[in-house]
C-alpha positions in Angstrom: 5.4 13.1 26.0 5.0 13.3 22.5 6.5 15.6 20.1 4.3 18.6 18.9 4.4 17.8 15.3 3.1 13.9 16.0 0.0 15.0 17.8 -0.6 17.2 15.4 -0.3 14.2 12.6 -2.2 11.8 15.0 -4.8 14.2 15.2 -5.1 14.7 11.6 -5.3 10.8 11.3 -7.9 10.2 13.8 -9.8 13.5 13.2 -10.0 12.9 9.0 -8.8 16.4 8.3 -6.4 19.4 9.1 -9.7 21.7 9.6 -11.2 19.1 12.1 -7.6 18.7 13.7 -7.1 22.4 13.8 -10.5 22.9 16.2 -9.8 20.0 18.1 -6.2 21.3 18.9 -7.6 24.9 19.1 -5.2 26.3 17.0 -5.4 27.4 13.1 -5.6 24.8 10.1 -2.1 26.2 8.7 -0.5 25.8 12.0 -1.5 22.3 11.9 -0.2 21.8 7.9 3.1 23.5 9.0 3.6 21.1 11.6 2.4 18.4 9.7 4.9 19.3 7.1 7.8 20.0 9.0 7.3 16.2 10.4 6.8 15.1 6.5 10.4 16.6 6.1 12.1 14.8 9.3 10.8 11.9 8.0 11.5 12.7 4.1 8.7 10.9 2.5 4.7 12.4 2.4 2.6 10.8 5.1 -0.3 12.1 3.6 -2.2 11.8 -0.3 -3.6 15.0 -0.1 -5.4 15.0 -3.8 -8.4 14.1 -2.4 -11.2 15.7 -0.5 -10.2 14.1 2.6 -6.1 13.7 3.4 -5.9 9.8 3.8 -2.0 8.2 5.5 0.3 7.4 2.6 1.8 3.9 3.4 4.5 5.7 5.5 2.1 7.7 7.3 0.1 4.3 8.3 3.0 2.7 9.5 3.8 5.7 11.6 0.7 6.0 12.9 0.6 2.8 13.9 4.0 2.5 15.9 3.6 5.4 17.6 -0.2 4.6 18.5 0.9 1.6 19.9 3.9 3.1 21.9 1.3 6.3 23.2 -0.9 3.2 24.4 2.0 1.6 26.2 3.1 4.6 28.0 -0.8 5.5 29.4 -1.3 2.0 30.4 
C-alpha cells in the first residue's frame, strides 16, 4: 500500500492538475496541495514547476514518479 501523500502526487501526475486530482480522489484541491507539499518537504526538493497553467514533474518529481510507478506495477502484477 502506498503512502497517502504519493497517491496524491501520482494522481496529480497522471490527472495534469491538483483540481482534476482533487475530484478524482474526492477530496478538496488544497487537501491535495498540502499533501503534495508535505511529500515535497520529505523529499526536500520541488516535484512540481508550478508557474505554469498546468503543474508539470520537476526532474525530481519525474524520476519519482517513475520508480514508484514501476514498483506499484510490480506489486499488482
Amino acid at each position: 500500500m502506498l503512502d497517502e501523500r504519493i497517491v496524491f502526487f501520482m494522481t496529480v501526475v497522471e490527472e495534469g492538475s491538483f483540481s482534476a486530482a482533487a475530484r478524482k480522489l474526492l477530496v478538496s484541491q488544497p487537501a491535495v496541495s498540502q499533501r503534495v507539499s508535505a511529500l515535497e518537504a520529505a523529499v526536500g526538493a520541488p516535484l512540481f514547476d508550478r508557474s505554469g497553467y498546468r503543474p508539470l514533474p520537476t526532474e525530481t518529481g519525474r524520476l519519482l514518479y517513475e520508480g514508484v510507478h514501476a514498483i506499484n506495477l510490480a506489486c499488482d502484477g
